[in-house]
C-alpha positions as CSV (number, residue, x, y, z in Angstrom):
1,X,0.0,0.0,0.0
2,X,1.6,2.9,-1.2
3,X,-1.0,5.7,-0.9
4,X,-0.8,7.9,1.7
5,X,-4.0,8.0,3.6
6,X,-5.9,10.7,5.5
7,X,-7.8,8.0,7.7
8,X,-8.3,4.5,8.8
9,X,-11.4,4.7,6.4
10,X,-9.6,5.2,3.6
11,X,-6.9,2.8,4.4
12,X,-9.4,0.5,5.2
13,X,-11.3,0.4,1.9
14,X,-7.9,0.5,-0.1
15,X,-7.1,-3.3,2.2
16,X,-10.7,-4.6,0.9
17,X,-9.6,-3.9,-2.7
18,X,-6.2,-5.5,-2.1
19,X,-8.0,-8.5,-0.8
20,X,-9.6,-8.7,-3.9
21,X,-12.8,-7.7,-2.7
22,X,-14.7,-6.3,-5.9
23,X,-18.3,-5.0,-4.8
24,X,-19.4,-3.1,-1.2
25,X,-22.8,-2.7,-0.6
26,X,-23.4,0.3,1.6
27,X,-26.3,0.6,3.7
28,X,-25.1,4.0,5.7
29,X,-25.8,5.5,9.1
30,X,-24.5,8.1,11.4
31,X,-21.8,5.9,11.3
32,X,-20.1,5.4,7.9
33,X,-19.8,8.8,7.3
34,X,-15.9,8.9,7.1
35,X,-16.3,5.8,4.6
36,X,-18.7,7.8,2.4
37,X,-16.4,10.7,2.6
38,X,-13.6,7.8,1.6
39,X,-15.5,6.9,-1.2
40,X,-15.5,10.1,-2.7
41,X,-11.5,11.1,-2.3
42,X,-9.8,7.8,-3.1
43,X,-11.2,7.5,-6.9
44,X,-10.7,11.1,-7.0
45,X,-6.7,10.5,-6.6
46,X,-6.6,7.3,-8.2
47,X,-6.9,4.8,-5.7
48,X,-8.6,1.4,-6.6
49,X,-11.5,0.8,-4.2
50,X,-14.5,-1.6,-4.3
51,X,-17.6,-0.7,-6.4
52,X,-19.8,0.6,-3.8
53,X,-23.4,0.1,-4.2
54,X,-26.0,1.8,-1.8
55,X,-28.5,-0.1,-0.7
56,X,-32.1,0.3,0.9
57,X,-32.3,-2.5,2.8
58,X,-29.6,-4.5,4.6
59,X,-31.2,-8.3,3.7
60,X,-30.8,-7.5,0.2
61,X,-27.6,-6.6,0.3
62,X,-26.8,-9.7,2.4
63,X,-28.2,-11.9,0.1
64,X,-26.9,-9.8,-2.9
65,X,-23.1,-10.1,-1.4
66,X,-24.1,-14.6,-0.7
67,X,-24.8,-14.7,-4.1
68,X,-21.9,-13.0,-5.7
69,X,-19.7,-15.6,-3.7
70,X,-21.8,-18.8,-4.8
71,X,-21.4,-18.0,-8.2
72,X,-17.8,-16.9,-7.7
73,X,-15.9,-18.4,-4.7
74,X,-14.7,-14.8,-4.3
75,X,-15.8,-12.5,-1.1
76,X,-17.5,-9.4,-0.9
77,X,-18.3,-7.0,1.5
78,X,-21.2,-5.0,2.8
79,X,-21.3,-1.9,5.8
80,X,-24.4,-2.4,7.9
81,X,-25.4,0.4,10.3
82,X,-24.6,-0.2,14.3
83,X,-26.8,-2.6,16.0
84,X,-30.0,-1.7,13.8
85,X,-28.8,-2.3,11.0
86,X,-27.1,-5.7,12.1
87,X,-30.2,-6.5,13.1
88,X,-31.9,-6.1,9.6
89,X,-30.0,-8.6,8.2
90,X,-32.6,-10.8,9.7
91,X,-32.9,-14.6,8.2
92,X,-30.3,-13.8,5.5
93,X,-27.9,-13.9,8.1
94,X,-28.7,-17.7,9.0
95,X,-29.1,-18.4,4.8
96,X,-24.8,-17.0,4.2
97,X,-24.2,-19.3,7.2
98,X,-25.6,-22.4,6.8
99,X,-24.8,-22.0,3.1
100,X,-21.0,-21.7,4.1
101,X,-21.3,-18.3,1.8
102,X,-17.9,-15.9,2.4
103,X,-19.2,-12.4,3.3
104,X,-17.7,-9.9,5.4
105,X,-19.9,-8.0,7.1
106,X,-18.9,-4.1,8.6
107,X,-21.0,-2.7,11.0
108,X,-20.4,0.7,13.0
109,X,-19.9,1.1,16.0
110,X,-21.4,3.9,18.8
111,X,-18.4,6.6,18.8
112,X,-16.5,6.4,21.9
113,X,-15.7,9.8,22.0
114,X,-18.2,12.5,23.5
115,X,-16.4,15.6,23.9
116,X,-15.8,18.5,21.4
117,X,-12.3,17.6,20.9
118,X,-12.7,14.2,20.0
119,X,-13.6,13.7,15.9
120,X,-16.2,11.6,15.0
121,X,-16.9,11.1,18.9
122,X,-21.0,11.1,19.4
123,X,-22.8,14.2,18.1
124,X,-26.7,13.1,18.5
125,X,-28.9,11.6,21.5
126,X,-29.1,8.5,18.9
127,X,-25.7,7.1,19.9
128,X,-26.4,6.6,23.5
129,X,-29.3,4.6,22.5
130,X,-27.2,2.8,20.0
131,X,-25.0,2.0,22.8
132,X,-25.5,-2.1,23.4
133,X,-24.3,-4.0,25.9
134,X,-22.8,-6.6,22.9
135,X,-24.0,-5.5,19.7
136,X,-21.9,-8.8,18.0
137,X,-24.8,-11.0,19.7
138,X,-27.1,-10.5,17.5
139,X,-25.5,-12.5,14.7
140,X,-22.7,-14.1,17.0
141,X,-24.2,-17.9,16.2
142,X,-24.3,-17.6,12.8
143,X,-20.3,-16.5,11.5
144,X,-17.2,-18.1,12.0
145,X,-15.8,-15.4,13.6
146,X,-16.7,-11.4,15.6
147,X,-14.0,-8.9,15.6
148,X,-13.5,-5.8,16.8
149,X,-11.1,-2.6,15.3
150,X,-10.7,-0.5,18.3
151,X,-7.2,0.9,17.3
152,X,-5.9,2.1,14.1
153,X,-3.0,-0.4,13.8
154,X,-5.4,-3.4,14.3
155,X,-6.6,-2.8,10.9
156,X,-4.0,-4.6,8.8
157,X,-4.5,-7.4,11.2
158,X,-8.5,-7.4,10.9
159,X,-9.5,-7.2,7.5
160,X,-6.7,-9.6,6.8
161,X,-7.9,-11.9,9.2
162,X,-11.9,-11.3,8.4
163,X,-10.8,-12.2,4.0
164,X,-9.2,-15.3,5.3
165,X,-11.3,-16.8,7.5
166,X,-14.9,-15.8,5.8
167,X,-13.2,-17.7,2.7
168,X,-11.2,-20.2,4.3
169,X,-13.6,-23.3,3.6
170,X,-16.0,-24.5,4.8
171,X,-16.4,-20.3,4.5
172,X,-18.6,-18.4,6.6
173,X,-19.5,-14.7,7.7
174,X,-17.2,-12.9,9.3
175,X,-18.5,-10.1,11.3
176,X,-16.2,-6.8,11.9
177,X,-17.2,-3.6,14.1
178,X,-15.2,-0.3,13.7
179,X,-16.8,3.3,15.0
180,X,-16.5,6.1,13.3
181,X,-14.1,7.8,15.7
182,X,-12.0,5.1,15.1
183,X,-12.8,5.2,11.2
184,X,-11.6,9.4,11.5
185,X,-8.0,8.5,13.2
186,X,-4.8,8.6,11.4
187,X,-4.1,5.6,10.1
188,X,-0.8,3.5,11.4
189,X,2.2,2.6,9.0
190,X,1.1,0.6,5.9
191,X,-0.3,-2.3,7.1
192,X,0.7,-5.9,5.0
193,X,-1.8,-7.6,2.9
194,X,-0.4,-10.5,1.6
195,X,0.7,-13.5,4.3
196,X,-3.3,-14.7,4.8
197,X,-3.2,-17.3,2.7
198,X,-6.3,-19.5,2.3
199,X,-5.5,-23.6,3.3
200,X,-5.9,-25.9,0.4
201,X,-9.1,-27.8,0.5
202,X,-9.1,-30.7,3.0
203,X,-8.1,-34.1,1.2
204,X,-8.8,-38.2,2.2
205,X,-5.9,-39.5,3.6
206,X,-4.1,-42.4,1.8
207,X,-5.1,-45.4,4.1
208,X,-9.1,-44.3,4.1
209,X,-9.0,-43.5,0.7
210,X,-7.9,-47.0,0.3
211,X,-10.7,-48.0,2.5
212,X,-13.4,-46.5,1.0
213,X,-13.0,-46.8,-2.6
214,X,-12.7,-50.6,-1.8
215,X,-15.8,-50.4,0.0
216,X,-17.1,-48.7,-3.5
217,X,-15.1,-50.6,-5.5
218,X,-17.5,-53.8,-4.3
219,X,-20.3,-52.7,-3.5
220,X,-23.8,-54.3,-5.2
221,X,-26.1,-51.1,-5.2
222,X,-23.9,-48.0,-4.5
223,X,-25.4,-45.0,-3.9
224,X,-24.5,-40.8,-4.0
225,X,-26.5,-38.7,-1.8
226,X,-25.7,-35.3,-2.0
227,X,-26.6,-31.7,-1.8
228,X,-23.9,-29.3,-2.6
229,X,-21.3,-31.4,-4.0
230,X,-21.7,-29.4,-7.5
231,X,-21.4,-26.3,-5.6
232,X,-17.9,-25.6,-7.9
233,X,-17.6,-26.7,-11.7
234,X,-15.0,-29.1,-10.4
235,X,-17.5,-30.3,-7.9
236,X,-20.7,-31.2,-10.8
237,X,-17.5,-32.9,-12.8
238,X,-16.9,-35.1,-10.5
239,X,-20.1,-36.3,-9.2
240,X,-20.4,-37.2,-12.9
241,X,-17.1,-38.9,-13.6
242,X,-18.2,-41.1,-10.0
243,X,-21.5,-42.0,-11.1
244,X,-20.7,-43.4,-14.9
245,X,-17.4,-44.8,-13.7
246,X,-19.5,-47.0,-11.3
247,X,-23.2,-47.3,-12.6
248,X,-23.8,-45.8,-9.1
249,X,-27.1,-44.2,-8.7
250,X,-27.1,-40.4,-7.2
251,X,-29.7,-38.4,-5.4
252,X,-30.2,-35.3,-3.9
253,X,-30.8,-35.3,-0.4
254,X,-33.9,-33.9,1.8
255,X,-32.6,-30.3,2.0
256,X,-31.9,-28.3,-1.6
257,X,-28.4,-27.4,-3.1
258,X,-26.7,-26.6,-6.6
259,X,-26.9,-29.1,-9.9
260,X,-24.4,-31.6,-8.5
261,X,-25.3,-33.8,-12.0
262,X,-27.8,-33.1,-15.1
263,X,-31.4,-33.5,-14.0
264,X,-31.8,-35.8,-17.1
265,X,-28.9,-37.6,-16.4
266,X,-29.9,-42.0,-16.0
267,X,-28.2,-42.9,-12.8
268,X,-30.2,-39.5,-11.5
269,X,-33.3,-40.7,-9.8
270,X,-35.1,-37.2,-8.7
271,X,-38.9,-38.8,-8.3
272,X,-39.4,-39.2,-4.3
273,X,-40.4,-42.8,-4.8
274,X,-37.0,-43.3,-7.0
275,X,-35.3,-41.6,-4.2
276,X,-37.0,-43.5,-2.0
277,X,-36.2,-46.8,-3.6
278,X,-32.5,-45.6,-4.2
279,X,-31.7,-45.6,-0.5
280,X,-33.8,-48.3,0.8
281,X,-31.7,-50.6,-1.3
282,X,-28.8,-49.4,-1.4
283,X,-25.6,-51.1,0.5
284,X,-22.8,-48.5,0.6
285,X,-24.6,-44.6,0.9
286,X,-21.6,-41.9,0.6
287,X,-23.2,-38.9,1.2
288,X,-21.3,-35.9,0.6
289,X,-21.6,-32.4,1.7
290,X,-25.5,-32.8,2.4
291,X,-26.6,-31.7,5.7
292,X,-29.9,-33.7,5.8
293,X,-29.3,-36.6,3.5
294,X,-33.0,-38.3,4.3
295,X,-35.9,-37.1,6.9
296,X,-36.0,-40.1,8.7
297,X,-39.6,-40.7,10.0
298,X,-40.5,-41.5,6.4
299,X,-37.6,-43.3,4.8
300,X,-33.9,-44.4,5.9
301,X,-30.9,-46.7,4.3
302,X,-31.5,-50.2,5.1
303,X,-29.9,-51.4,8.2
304,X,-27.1,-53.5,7.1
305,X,-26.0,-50.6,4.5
306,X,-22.9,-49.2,5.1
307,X,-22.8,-45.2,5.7
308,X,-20.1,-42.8,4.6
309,X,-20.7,-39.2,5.2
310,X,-17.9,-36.5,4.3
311,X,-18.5,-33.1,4.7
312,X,-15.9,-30.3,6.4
313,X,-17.7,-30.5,9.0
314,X,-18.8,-34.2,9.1
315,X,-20.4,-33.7,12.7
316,X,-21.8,-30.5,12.7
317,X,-21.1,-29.1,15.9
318,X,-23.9,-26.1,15.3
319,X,-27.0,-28.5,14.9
320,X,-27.3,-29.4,18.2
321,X,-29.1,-32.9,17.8
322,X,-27.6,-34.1,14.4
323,X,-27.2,-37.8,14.9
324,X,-27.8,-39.1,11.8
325,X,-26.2,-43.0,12.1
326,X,-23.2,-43.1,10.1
327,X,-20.5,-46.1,9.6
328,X,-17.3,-43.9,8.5
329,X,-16.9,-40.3,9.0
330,X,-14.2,-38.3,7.2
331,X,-13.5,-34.5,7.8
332,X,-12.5,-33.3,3.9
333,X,-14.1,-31.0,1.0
334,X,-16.7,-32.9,-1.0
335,X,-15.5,-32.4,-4.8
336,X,-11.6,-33.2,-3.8
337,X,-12.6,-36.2,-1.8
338,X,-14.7,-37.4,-4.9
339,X,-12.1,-36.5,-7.2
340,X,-10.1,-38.8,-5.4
341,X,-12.4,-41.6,-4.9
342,X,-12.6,-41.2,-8.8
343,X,-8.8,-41.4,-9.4
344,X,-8.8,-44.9,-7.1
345,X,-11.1,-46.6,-8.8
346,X,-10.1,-45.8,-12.1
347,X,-6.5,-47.5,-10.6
348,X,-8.7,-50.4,-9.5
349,X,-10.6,-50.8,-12.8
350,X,-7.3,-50.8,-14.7
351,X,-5.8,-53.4,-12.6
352,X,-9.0,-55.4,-12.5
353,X,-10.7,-55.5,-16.2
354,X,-13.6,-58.0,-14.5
355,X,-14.5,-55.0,-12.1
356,X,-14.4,-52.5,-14.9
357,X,-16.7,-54.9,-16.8
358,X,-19.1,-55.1,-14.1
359,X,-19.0,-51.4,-13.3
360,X,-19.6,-51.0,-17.5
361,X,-22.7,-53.3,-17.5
362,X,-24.5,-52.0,-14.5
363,X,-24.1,-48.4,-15.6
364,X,-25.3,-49.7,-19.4
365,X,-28.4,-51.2,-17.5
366,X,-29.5,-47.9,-15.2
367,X,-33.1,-47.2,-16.7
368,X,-33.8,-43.2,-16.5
369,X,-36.7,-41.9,-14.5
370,X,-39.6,-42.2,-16.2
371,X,-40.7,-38.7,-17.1
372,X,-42.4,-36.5,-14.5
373,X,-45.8,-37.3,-14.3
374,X,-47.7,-34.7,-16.3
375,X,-50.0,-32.2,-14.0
376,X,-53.8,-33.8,-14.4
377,X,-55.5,-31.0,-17.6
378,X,-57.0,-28.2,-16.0
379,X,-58.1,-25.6,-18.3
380,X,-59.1,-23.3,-15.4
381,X,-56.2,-23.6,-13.3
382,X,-52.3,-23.8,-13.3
383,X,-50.3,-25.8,-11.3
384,X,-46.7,-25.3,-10.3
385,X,-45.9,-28.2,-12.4
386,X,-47.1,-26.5,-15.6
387,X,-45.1,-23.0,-14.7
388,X,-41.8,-25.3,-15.0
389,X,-42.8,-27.2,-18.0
390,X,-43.2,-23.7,-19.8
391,X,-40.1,-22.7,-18.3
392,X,-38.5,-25.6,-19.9
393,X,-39.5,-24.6,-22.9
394,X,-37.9,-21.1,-23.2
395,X,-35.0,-21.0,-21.1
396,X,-31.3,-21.7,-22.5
397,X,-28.9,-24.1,-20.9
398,X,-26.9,-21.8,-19.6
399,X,-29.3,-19.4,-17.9
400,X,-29.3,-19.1,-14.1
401,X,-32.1,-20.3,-12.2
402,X,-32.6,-19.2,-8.4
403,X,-34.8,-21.5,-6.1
404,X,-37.0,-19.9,-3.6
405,X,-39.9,-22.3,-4.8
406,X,-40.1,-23.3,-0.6
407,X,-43.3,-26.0,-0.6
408,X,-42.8,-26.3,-4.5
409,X,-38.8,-27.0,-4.2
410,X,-38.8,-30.6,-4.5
411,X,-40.9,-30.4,-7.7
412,X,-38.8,-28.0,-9.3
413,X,-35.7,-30.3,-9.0
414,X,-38.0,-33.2,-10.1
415,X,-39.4,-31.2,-13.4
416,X,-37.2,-28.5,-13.9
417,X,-34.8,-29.3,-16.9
418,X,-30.9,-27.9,-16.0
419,X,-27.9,-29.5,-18.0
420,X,-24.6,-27.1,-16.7
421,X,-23.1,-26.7,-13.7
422,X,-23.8,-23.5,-11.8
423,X,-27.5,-23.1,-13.2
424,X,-29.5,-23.3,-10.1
425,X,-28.4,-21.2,-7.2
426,X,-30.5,-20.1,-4.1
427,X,-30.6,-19.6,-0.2
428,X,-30.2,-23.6,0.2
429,X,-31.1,-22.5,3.9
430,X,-34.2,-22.1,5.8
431,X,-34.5,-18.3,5.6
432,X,-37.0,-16.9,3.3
433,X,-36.6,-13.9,1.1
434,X,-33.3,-14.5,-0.6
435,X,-34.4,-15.2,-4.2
436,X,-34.5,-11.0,-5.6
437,X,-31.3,-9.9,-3.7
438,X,-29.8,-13.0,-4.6
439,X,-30.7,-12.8,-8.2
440,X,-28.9,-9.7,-8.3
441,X,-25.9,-11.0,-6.9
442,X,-25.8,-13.6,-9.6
443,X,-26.1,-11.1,-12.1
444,X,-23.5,-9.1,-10.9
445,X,-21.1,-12.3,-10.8
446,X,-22.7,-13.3,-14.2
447,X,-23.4,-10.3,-16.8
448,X,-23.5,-12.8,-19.8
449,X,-26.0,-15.2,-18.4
450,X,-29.7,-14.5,-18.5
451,X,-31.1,-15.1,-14.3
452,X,-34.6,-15.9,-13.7
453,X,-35.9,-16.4,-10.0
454,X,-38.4,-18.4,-8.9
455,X,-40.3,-17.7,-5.2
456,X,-43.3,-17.9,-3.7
457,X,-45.4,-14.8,-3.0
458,X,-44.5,-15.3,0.6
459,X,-40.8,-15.2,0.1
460,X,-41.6,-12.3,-2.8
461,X,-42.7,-10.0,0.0
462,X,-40.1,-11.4,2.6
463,X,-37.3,-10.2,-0.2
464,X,-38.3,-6.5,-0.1
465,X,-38.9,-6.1,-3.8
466,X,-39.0,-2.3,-4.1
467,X,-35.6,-2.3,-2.2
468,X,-34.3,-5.5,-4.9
469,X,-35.6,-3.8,-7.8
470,X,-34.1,-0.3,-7.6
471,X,-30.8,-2.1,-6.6
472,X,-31.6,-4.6,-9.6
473,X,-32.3,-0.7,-11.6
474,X,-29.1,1.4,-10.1
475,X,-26.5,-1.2,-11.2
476,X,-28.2,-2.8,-14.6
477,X,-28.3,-5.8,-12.9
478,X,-31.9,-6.8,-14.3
479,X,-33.2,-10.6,-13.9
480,X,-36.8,-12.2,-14.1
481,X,-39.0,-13.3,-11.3
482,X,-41.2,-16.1,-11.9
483,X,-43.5,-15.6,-8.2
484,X,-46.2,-18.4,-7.8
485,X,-48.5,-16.8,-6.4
486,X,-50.7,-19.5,-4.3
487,X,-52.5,-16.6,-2.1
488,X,-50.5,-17.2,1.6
489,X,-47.8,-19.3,3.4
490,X,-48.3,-22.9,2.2
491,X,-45.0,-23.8,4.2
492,X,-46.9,-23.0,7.4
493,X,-50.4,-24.7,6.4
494,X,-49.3,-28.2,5.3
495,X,-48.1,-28.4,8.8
496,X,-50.8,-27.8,10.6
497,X,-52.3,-30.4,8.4
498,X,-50.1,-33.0,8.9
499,X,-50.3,-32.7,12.7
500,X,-53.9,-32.9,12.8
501,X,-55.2,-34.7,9.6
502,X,-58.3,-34.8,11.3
503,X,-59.0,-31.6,12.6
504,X,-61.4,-28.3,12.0
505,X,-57.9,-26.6,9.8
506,X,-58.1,-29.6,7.0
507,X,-62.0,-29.5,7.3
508,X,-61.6,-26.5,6.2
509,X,-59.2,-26.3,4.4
510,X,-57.4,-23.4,5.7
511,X,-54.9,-22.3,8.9
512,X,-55.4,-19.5,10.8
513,X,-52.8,-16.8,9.7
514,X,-51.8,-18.3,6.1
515,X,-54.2,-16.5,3.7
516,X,-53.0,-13.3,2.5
517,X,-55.8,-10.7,2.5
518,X,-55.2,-7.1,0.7
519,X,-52.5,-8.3,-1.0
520,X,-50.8,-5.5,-3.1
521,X,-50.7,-5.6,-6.7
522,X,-47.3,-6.8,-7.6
523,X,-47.5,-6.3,-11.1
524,X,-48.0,-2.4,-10.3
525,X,-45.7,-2.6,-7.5
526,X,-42.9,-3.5,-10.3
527,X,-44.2,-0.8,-12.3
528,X,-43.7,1.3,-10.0
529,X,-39.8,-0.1,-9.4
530,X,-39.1,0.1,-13.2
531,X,-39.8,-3.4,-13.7
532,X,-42.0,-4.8,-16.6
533,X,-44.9,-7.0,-14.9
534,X,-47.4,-8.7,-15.9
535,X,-50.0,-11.6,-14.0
536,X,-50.9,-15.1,-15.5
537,X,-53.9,-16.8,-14.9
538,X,-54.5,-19.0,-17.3
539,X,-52.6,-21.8,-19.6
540,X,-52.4,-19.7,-22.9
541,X,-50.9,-16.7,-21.6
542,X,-47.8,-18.4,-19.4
543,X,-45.6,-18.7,-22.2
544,X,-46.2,-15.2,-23.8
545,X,-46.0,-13.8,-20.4
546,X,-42.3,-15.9,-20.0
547,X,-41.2,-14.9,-23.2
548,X,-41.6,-11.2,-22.9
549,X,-40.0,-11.4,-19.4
550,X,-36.8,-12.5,-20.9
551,X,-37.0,-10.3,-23.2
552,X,-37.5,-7.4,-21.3
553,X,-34.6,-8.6,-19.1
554,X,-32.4,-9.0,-22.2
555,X,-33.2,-5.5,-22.8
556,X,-31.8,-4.4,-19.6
557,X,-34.9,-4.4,-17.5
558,X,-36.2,-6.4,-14.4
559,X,-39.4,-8.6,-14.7
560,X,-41.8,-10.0,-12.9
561,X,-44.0,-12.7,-13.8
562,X,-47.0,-13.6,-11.1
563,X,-48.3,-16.7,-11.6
564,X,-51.7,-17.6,-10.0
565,X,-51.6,-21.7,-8.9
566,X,-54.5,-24.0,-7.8
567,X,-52.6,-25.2,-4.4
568,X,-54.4,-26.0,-0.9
């Protein structure tokens, strides 16, 4: 760093740059002011900074920043505003966790200074009130790490520190707060910014790589649960080269996760009773990188199979009651352990052309899933089913599709056609409205690729579209949303109809609390967001309606496409 700099602000976001952070979202306060200020001077005298992109709403830019690293592997960086703001990152803050997504988050600080000769010190009855007993609480159990800048030569130390671990994998948020008076000081001697290097993925060592390939290697009915093992190019490759090289069957587990294999592929069995079937007779499960590989109260491996789980973290010490049975467990990074499982049975099939044969012959035998079963003809009403058969027919192979489908999920990875790696991203965590900040993350990471959303009308208004949209506006980052619109929270009816089958909520069909009444017009609501909208109600206008979405979003503009489904 060779700059001179008038502050610890504008040393601070010349480190994120040489971190190769590439995009800050800025959701400002009374507290960022001397980054602001930053923000201004540095271009001004040359100085490479991230692109800063302002923000409405902290969750969006959370979910914006998650995204960016899916699709890239690179971190980014947002400014969040003392404990308030920290505390509208909400359920996108357990989403970047669970999805091992590496953000670093900067959140101010109340001033410790409160006298006139003290600059940036607290200047409004706001920053007592500010003034938490441990403001880092609030997101503590979901990052791998809190620090704290409290003195100008911590810097180098901090942000170095915050790069490498939020990207060391498995990654995670990292969680830095620095006040404003701290933000105004002189900044110490040119801090270092190289030294934090990032470990090499965790590899199978020799003797239970031996082990478990031979395990593979004779195994009857093999089978590949996994969630995000295609979470990297490398990652979908592999999966691939495992399943053909074997005739082993693969399924996704119970939670959702990237493409790990083509949806069309013939060892990929994505029906639930072909899932179901896979696992009940299967002998050797490896599950890789799939944090609920089956929901046992309605199906499980068969007792005498033989379990492998690898993962990072293969015991997940944050899920308190994870206790899923498993035979061997090895701590390593899904796509390098497969690549490696890969490499020793290719050995093993060269040595032994009798195994390869066998291998050969059951893989020539696998018998694709039979197509999806078409929805039953309705010429009043669509059915989720029908919105991703008319998606099939108009989107490319390489175009980008986020899943916030929630209830409808597991029938978008049963009937939604995707080929490449890297095609469906999403939260692949519990916490809803991800899918419109998300999508403009992806967008951001991928300007050549066309990126089409699809959410409930739940998760729509969870996502803060207006905030999403002028984002989606500001930094021609335009993508289509594909909402199916089933008039409430499904995801908190079915429950109360599976707990009591019986009782007055499924005689009515309805729960208490899951219809949406005065619902706003979303197609005006776009309008009114520079977004082209438009609402579907019946068969013959879904594809037109899809059509001119894309195309609207090919001509730089976000779209939204409401689609009204028959769902109880």
């Amino acid at each position: 760093m060779g700059a001179a700099y008038a502050t610890v602000a504008e040393q601070l976001l010349a480190l994120l740059a040489e971190h190769g952070v590439e995009h800050f979202f800025l959701n400002p306060g009374t507290d960022s002011a001397p980054l602001q200020e930053a923000m201004r001077t540095l271009p001004e005298r040359g100085v490479a900074i991230p692109a800063v992109h302002p923000s409405t709403f902290e969750a969006v830019s959370l979910a914006a920043a998650h995204a960016y690293y899916q699709a890239t592997g690179r971190p980014q960086c947002l400014f969040v505003h003392v404990d308030a703001g920290t505390q509208n990152l909400g359920a996108m803050m357990h989403d970047a966790f669970r999805d091992r997504a590496g953000v670093v988050i900067l959140a101010g600080r109340t001033p410790y200074g409160e006298d006139a000769t003290a600059p940036g010190g607290r200047s409004g009855y706001i920053q007592w009130l500010q003034d938490v007993p441990d403001q880092a609480s609030i997101v503590r159990p979901y990052t791998k790490a809190c620090l704290e800048i409290t003195r100008p030569e911590m810097l180098g130390r901090a942000i170095g520190r915050a790069v490498q671990l939020a990207t060391s994998y498995p990654a995670g948020p990292v969680y830095v707060t620095v006040s404003r008076d701290v933000l105004m000081d002189a900044p110490a001697p040119a801090p270092r910014s190289a030294g934090y290097a990032v470990p090499s993925p965790a590899a199978v060592d020799a003797a239970t790589l031996a082990h478990l390939s031979g395990l593979l290697a004779g195994a009857e009915r093999p089978l590949l649960v996994t969630s995000r093992l295609g979470r990297s190019a490398e990652g979908f490759a592999a999966a691939t080269r495992l399943v053909e090289l074997l005739g082993m069957e693969v399924v996704r587990g119970a939670d959702t996760g990237p493409l790990s294999i083509a949806t069309l592929h013939p060892l990929h069995r994505r029906s639930p009773a072909a899932k179901a079937a896979a696992l009940r007779t299967a002998d050797v499960v490896l599950v890789v990188e799939c944090d609920v590989p089956w929901i046992p109260r309605f199906v499980q491996p068969a007792a005498a199979a033989t379990v492998v789980y690898v993962d990072p973290e293969p015991l997940h010490e944050t899920m308190p009651l994870w206790a899923f049975p498993v035979d061997h467990s090895v701590r390593a990074d899904g796509p390098t352990a497969v690549t490696q499982l890969v490499e020793a049975l290719a050995r093993r099939a060269a040595d032994d052309p009798d195994l390869a044969e066998r291998w050969a012959a059951r893989a020539a035998a696998a018998v694709p899933d039979p197509p999806p079963e078409a929805a039953p003809a309705d010429p009043e009403h669509l059915v989720p089913r029908d919105v991703f058969a008319a998606m099939n027919a108009v989107l490319r192979p390489e175009d980008v599709v986020i899943e916030e489908a929630v209830t409808n999920s597991g029938l978008l990875y049963e009937h939604l056609v995707r080929s490449e790696p890297g095609t469906v991203a999403g939260p692949f965590a519990p916490g809803l409205g991800w899918a419109l900040g998300g999508a403009v993350g992806v967008k951001l990471a991928r300007p050549d690729r066309r990126v089409v959303a699809v959410c409930g009308d739940g998760s729509l208004l969870f996502g803060v579209p207006t905030s999403a949209w002028m984002m989606a506006a500001a930094l021609g980052a335009p993508f289509l949303a594909v909402v199916l619109d089933n008039g409430g929270y499904r995801a908190s009816r079915l429950p109360v109809y599976e707990l009591f089958p019986e009782g007055a909520s499924a005689l009515a069909a309805d729960a208490v609390g899951t219809r949406f009444e005065g619902t706003p017009d979303f197609v005006a609501l776009a309008a009114a967001c520079h977004a082209h909208g438009e609402r579907v109600e019946h068969h013959r206008e879904l594809d037109g309606a899809l059509r001119r979405g894309l195309a609207a979003v090919e001509g730089g503009r976000a779209a939204l496409v409401v689609v009204a489904v028959q769902q109880n």
